[in-house]
C-alpha positions in Angstrom: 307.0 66.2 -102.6 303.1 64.9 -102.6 302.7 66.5 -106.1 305.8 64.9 -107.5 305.2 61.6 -106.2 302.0 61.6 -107.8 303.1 62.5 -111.0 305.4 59.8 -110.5 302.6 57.2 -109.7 300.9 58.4 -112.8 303.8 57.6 -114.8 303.7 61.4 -116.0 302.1 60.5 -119.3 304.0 57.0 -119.8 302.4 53.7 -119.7 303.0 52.4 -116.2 305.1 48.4 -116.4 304.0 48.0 -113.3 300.2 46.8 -113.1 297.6 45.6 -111.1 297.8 41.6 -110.8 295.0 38.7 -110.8 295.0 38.0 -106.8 294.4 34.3 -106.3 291.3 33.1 -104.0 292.3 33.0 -99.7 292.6 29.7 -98.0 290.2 28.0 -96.0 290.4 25.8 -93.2 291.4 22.4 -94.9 293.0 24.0 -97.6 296.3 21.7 -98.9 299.2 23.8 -99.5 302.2 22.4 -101.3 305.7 22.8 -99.9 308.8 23.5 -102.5 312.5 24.0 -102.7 313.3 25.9 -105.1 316.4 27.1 -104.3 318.9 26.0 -100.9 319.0 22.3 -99.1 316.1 22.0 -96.4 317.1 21.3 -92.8 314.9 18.5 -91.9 314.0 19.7 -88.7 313.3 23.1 -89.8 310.6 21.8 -92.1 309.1 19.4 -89.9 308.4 22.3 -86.9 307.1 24.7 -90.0 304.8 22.3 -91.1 303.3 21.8 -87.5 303.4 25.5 -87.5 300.6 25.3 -90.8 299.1 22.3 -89.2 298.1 24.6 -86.5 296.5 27.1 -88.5 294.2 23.6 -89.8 296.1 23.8 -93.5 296.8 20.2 -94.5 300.7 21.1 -95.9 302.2 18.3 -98.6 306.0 18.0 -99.0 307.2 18.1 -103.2 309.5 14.9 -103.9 312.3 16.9 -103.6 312.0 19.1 -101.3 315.1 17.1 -98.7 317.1 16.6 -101.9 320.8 17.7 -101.8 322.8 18.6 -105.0 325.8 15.5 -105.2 328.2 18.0 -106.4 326.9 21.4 -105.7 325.9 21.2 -101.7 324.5 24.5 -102.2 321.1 23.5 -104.0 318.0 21.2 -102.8 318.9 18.6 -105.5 319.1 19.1 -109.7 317.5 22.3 -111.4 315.0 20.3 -113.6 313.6 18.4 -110.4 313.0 21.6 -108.3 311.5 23.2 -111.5 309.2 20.0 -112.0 308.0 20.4 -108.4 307.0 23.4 -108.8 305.1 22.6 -112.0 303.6 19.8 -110.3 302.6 21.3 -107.5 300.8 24.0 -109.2 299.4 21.6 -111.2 298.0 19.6 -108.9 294.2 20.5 -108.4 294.0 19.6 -104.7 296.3 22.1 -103.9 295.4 25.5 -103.2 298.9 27.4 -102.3 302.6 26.7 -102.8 305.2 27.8 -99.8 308.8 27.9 -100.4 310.7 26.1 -97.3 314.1 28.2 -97.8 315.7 30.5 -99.8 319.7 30.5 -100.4 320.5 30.3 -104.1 319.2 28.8 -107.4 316.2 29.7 -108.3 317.3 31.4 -110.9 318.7 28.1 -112.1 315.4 26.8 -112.4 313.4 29.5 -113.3 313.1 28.7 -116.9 312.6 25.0 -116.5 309.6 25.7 -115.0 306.6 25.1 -117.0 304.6 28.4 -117.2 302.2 27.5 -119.6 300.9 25.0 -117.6 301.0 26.9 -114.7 298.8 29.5 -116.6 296.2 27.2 -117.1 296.4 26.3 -114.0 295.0 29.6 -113.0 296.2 31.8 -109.6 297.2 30.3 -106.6 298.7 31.8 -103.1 302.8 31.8 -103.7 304.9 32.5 -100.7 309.0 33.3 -100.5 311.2 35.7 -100.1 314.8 36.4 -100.8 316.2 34.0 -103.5 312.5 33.4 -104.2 312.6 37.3 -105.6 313.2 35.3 -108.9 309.8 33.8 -109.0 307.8 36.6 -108.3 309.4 38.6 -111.0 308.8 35.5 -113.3 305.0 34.7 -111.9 304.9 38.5 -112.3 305.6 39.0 -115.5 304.8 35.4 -117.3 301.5 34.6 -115.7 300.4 38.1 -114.4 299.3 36.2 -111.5 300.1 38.1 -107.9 302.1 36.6 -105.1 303.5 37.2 -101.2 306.5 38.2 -100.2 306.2 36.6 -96.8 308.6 34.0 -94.7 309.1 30.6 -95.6 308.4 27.2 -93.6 312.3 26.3 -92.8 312.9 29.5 -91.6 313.9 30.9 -88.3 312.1 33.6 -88.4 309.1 32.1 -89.4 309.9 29.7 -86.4 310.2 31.7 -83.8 308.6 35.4 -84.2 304.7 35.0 -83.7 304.3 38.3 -85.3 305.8 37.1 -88.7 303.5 33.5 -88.5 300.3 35.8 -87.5 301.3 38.3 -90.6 301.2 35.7 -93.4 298.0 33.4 -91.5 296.1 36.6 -91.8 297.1 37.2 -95.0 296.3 33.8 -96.3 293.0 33.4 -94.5 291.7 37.2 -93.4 293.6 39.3 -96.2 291.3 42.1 -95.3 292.5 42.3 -92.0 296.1 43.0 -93.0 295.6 46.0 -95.9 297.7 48.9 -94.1 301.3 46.9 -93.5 304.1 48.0 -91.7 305.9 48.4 -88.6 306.3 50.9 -85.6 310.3 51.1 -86.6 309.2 52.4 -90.2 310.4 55.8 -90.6 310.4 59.0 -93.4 314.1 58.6 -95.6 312.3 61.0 -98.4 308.8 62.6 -97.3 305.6 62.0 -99.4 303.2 59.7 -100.3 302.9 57.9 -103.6 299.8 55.3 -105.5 301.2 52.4 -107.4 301.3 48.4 -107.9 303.5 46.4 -105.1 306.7 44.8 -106.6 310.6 44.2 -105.4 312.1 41.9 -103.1 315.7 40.6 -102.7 317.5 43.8 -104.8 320.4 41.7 -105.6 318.2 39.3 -107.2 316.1 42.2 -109.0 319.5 43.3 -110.0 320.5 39.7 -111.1 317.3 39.8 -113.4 318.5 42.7 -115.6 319.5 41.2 -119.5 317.3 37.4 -118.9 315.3 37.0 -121.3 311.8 37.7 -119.2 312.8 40.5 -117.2 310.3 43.6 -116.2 311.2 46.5 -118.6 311.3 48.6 -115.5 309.7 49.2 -112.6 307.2 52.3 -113.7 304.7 53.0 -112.0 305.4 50.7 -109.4 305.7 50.8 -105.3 309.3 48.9 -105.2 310.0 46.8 -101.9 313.4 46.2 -101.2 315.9 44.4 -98.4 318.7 42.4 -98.6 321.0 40.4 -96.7 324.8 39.9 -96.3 325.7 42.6 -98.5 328.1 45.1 -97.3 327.2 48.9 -98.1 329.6 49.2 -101.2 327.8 46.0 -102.6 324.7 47.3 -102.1 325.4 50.5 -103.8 327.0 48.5 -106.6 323.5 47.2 -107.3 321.4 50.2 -106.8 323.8 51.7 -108.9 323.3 49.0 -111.5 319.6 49.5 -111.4 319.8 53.0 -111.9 321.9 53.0 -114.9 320.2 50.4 -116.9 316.9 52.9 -116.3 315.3 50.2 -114.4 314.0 52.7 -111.8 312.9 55.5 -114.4 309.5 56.4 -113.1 309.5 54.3 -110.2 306.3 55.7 -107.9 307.8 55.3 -104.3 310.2 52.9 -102.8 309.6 51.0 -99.5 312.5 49.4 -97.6 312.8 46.5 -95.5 315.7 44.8 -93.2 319.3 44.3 -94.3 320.2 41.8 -92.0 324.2 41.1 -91.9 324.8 44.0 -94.2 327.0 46.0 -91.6 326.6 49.1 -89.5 322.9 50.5 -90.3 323.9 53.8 -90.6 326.6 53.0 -93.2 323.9 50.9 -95.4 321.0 54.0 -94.9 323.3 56.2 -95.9 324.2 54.2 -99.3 320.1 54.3 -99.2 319.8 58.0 -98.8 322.6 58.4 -101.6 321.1 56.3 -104.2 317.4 56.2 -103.8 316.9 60.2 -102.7 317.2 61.4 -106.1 314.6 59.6 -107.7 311.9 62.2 -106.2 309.9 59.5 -104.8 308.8 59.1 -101.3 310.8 56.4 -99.8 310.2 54.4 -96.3 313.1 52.6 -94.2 312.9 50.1 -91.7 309.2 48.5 -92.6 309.7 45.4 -91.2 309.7 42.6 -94.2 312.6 40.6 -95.2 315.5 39.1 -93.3 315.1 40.8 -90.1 313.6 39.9 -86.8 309.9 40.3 -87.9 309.3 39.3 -92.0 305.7 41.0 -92.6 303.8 39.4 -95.4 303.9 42.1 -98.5 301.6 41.3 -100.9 303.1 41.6 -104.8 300.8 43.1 -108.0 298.7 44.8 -105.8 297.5 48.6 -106.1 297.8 50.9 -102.8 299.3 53.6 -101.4 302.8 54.4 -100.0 302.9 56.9 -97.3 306.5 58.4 -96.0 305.6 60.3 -93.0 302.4 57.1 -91.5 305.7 54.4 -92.8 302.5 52.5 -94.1 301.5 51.1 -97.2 297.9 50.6 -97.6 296.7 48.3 -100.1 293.5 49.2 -102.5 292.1 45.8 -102.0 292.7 42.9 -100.2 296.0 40.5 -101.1 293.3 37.6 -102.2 290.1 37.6 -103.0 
């Protein structure tokens, strides 16, 4: 299996899509780190204890305009598209500020993601980006139209982020000692296909990757690539549906190894691994359950554009370099 997941991580003689990112600079002490919603309504309280939370680690957080903002028809958003999408710009933008943190996922970034303004967040240059779930769409679209790379890691209104000190510790180290956080996983990681694969970090939310497929700026595929996955609130035959989707539109072709994290609310765990086992074990790629990023108890900070190596039977991933420089 260790000589076809290599020739897998090689792309076997095709162009890899997947490559190696420009990693924006660590945080200091002091640093001012910009707080977004790009997706779901905020509750208040949430965000105030998460930004004591960065206080603590001496960052000096700022709140976007619209980051309390509520939808008036659709209760389900943090306020209109072209707002979130202009804090975000502005954010970014804004020289005094050396990292954006979503506060929440839910749903719409999606809705926003092309009302942001990417050229101006080119120019910009490379700063720390942190989300997860809904926020899968703006790491594909950082990904992909700024070649900058970004965390997967928890968000500042969220529980788990509130109340697992494993989970806060994860993304402070990765934000201010990245090099103390290069091999990533968790004890409950476990072999679902042996081997070990090299490639550049990518995934998130699949149901959002799968969402992605036919826009405009999507990935070609995910060649050459180490694909993280989790999900949450989708039952087995869902997920299957959208592994199943990937798989057909050749989205996976060439994929180097596959690391998976919680699927919180999906149903029984055996049910959802076995939909895992089904889908993912014929790719010939080593694949790792149970990693400990995502939705679950413990969210692990997984860096995104970054080469390492993917290693079945350790359940690590060891990065090349350090998430920021």
């Amino acid at each position: 299996m260790t000589g076809t997941a290599a020739g897998h991580s090689a792309g076997g003689g095709v162009e890899p899509h997947v490559r190696p990112l420009t990693r924006p600079d660590r945080l200091a002490p002091g640093a001012r780190v910009a707080v977004v919603a790009p997706s779901g309504p905020v509750p208040e309280d949430r965000l105030l204890a998460g930004l004591d939370i960065l206080r603590g680690w001496g960052l000096d957080p700022v709140v976007a305009p619209h980051v309390l903002d509520t939808h008036p028809a659709l209760g389900y958003l943090a306020g209109g598209d072209r707002a979130r999408a202009r804090d975000l710009t502005e954010a970014w933008c804004d020289p005094s500020v050396s990292g954006v943190i979503c506060a929440r996922g839910g749903f719409g970034a999606q809705r926003m993601v092309d009302l942001v303004d990417w050229r101006a967040i080119r120019e910009a240059g490379p700063k720390a980006f942190v989300g997860y779930s809904d926020v899968t769409a703006l790491h594909e679209a950082f990904a992909v139209r700024t070649g900058y790379a970004t965390l997967h890691g928890p968000m500042v209104a969220a529980g788990t982020f509130l109340s697992d000190p494993r989970t806060q510790e994860s993304l402070r180290a990765t934000l201010f000692e990245p090099e103390s956080v290069r091999t990533l996983g968790l004890g409950t990681a476990r072999v679902l296909v042996p081997g070990r694969a090299r490639g550049v970090t990518l995934g998130g939310c699949v149901s959002l990757l799968a969402a992605d497929l036919g826009t405009p700026h999507q990935r070609p595929s995910a060649r050459g690539g180490l694909l993280l996955l989790e999900d949450v609130g989708e039952e087995p035959y869902r997920i299957d549906r959208v592994l199943t989707q990937l798989l057909r539109s050749g989205w996976l072709d060439g994929v180097a190894g596959v690391g998976l994290g919680s699927w919180a609310e999906c149903g029984p765990y055996e049910e959802v691994r076995a939909v895992l086992a089904d889908r993912l074990g014929g790719l010939g790629v080593p694949v790792v359950e149970e990693m400990g990023f995502g939705h679950g108890a413990t969210a692990l900070t997984m860096p995104l554009g970054v080469p390492g190596t993917l290693d079945a039977e350790q359940g690590t991933l060891t990065l090349d370099v350090a998430a920021l420089r």
